[in-house]
LOLUM-772550 format. One record per residue: residue in one letter; x, y, z negated of N, C-alpha, C in turn. Coordinates in steps of 0.1 Angstrom, whole numbers, padded with zeros to 4 digits, always signed. Each point is the difference from the previous one (the first is absolute). Last residue first. Example, Ala and Ser with C-alpha at 12.3 -4.5 7.8 and 13.67 -1.06 7.14 Angstrom:
<setis>
S+0128-0022-0071+0009+0011+0000-0008+0011-0008
A+0003-0057+0001-0009+0012+0000+0009+0012+0000
</setis>
This chain:
<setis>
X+1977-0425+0114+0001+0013-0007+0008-0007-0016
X+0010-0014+0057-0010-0005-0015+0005+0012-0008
X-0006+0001+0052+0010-0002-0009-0007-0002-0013
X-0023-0016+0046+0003+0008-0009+0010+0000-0011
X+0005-0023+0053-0009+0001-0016+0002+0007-0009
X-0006-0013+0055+0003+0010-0011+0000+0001-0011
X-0006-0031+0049-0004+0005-0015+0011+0007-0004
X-0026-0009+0047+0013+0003-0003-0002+0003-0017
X-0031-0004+0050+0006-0004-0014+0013-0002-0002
X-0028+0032+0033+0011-0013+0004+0003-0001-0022
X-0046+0019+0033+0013+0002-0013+0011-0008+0006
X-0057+0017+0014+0017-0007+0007+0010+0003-0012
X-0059-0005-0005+0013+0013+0002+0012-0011-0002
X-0053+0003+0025+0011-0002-0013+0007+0013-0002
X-0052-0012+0022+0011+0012-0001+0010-0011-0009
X-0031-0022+0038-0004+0005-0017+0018+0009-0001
X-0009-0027+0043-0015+0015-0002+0004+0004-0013
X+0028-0039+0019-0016-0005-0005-0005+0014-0001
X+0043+0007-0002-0005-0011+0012-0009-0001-0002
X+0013+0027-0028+0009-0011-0001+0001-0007+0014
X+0000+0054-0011-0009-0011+0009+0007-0016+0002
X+0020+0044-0032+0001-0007+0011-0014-0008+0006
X+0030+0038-0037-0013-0013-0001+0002+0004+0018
X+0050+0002-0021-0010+0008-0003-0019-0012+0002
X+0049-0010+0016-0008+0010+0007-0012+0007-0005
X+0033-0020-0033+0004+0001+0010-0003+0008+0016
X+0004-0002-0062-0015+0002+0013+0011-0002+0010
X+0017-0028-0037+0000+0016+0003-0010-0006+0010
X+0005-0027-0044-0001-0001+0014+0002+0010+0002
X-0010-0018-0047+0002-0010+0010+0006+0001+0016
X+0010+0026-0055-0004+0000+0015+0000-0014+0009
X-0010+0014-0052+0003-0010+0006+0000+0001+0016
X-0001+0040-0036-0006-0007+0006+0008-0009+0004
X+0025+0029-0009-0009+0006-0013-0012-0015+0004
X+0038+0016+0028+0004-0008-0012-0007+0003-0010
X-0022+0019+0047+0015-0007-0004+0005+0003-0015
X-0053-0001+0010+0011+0012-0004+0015-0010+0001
X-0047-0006+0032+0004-0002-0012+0012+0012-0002
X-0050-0014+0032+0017+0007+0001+0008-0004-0018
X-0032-0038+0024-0005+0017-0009+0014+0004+0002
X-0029-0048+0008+0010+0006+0004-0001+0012-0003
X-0027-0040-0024+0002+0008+0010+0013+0007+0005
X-0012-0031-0038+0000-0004+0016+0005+0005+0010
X-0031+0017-0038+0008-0006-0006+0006-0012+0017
X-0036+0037-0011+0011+0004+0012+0013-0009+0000
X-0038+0003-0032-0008+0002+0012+0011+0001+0010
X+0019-0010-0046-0011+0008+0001-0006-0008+0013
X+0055-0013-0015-0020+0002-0006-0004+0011+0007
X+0043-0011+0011-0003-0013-0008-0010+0003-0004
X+0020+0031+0042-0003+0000-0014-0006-0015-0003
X+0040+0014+0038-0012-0001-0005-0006-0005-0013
X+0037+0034+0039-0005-0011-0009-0011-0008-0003
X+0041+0034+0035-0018-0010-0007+0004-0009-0010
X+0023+0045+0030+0003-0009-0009-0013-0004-0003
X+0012+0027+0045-0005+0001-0017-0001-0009-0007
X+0014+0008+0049+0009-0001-0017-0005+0001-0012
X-0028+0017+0043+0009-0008+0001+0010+0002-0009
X-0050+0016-0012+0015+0003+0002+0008-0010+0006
X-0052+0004-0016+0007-0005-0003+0013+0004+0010
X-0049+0009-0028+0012+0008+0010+0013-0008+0005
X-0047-0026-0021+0008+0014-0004+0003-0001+0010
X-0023-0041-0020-0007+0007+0009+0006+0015+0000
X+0017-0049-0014-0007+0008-0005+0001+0011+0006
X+0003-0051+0013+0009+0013+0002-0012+0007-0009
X+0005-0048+0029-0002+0003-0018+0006+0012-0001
X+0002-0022+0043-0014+0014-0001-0001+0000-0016
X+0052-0009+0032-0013-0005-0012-0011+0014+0002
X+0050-0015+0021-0013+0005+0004-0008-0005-0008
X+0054-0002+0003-0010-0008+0002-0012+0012+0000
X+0052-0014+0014-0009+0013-0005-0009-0008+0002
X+0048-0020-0013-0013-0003+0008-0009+0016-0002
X+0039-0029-0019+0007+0006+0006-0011+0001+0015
X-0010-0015-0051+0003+0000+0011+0007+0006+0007
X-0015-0005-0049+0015+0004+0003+0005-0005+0015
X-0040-0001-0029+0005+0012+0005+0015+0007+0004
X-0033-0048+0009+0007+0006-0012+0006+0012+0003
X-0048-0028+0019+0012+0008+0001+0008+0002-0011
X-0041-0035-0010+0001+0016+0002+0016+0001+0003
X-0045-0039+0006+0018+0003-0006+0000+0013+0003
X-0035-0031-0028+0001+0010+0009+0015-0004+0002
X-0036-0036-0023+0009+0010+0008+0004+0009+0002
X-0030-0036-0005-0004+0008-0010+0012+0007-0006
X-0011-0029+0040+0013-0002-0007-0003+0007-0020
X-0036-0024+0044+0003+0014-0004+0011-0005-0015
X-0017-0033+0038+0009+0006-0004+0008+0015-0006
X-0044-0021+0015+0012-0014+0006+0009+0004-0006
X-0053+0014-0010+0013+0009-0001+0013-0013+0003
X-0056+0002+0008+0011-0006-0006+0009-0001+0003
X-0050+0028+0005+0014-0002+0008+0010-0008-0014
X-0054-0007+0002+0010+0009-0003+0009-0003+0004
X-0043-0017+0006+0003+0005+0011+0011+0011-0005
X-0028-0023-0036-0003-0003+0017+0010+0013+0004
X+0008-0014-0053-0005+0010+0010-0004-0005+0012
X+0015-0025-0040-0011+0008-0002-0008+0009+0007
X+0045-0022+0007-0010-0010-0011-0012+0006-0001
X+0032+0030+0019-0007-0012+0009-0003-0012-0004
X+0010+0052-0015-0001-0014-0005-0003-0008+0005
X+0016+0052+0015-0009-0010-0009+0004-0010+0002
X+0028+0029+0015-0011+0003+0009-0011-0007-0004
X+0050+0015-0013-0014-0003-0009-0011+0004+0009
X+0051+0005+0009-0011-0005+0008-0012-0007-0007
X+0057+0028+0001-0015-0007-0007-0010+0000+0008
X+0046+0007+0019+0004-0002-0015-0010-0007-0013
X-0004-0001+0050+0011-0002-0003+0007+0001-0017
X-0038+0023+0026-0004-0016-0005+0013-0008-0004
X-0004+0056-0011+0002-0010+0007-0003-0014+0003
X+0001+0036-0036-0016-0013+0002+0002+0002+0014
X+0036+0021-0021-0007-0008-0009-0010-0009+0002
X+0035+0024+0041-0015+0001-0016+0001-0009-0003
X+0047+0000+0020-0015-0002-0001-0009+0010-0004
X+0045+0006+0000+0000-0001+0015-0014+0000+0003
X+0024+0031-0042-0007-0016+0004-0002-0002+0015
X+0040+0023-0025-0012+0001+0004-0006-0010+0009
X+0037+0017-0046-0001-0004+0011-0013+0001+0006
X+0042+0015-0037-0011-0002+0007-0001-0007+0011
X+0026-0002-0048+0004-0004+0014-0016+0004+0009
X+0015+0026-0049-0006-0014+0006+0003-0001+0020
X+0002+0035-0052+0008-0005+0013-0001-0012+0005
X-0036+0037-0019+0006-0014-0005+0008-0006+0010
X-0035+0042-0003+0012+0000+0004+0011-0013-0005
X-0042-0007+0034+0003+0012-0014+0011+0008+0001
X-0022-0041+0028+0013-0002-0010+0002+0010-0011
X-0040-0029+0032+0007+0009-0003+0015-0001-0006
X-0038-0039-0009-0001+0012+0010+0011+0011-0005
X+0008-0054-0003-0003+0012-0010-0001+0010+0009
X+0008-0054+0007-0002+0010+0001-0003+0013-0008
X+0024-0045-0017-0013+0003+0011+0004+0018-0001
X+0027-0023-0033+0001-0010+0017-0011+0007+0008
X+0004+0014-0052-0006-0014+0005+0004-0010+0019
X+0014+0047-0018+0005-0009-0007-0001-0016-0004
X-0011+0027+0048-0004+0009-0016+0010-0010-0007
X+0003+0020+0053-0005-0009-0009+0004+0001-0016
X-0019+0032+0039+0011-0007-0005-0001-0012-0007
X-0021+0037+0042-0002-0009-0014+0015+0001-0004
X-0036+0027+0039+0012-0005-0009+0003-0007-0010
X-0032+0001+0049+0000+0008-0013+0012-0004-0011
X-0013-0017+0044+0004+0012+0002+0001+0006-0016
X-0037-0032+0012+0010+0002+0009+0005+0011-0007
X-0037-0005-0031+0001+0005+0014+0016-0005+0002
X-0030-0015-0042+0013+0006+0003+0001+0000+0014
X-0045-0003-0034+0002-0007+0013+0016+0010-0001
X-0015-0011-0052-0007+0010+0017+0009-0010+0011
X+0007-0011-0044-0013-0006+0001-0005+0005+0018
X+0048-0006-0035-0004+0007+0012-0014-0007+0005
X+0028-0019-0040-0009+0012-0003-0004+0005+0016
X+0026-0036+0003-0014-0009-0005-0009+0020-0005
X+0043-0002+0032-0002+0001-0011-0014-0001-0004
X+0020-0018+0048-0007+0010-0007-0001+0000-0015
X+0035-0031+0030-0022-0002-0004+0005+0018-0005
X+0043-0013+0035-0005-0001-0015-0020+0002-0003
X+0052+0003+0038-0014-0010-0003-0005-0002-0018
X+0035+0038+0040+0002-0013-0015-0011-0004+0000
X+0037+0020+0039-0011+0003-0005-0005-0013-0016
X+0035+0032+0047+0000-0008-0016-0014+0002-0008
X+0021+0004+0051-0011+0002-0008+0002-0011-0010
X+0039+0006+0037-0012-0006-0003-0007+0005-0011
X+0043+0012+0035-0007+0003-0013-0013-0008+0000
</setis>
């Protein structure tokens, strides 16, 4: 089995910083789109940040600046996992609850949490994933949480 994964820019509306790990899709334009909701879409998750040097690297103007870094090859990029690995992954984009091995995830397209990972409602929500070991210690000290993706999609009303 190998990792199935896709390469796409960021949707021109996304102004904030998008953490590693957080979920997308792509939108009707080809690019990225935070989250999924409940809209049946192919999820997936990002490998990068957003202000990775690999994707961006506005470290000023070196027509104008002394001593700014000039970027060799920022892609203006990401690639994100597709949810249809045959992989358990580990993200810190998580919204902050109880969380159950099997509990079904999603994630919301707006607010403060748009990205993020969240328990969801099977066929009501766009499931991206089940909890697998639940939150975990990525490696690095910071709390996640372990799933194995797997889509789900809501039945239409």
């Amino acid at each position: 089995m190998a990792a199935v994964d896709f390469t796409t820019e960021l949707d021109s509306g996304i102004t904030d910083r998008v953490p590693a790990g957080s979920v997308v899709h792509v939108n009707s334009d080809g690019k990225f789109a935070l989250g999924v909701g409940t809209s049946a879409v192919m999820p997936m998750f990002t490998f990068q940040a957003s202000d990775d040097p690999d994707v961006s690297n506005d470290a000023g103007d070196p027509s104008t600046e002394k001593g700014v870094s000039v970027p060799i090859n920022p892609t203006g990029q990401l690639m994100a996992l597709v949810a249809i690995g045959a992989y358990e992954l580990v993200s810190t984009a998580y919204v902050a609850d109880s969380y159950a091995i099997n509990d079904p995830l999603t994630s919301a397209t707006g607010g403060n949490t748009a990205g993020q990972l969240a328990i969801g409602t099977l066929y009501t929500d766009m499931i991206v994933g089940f909890v697998s070991r639940g939150e975990v210690d990525n490696g690095y000290g910071q709390d996640a949480l372990a799933f194995y993706p797997f889509p789900v999609f809501p039945i239409p009303s």
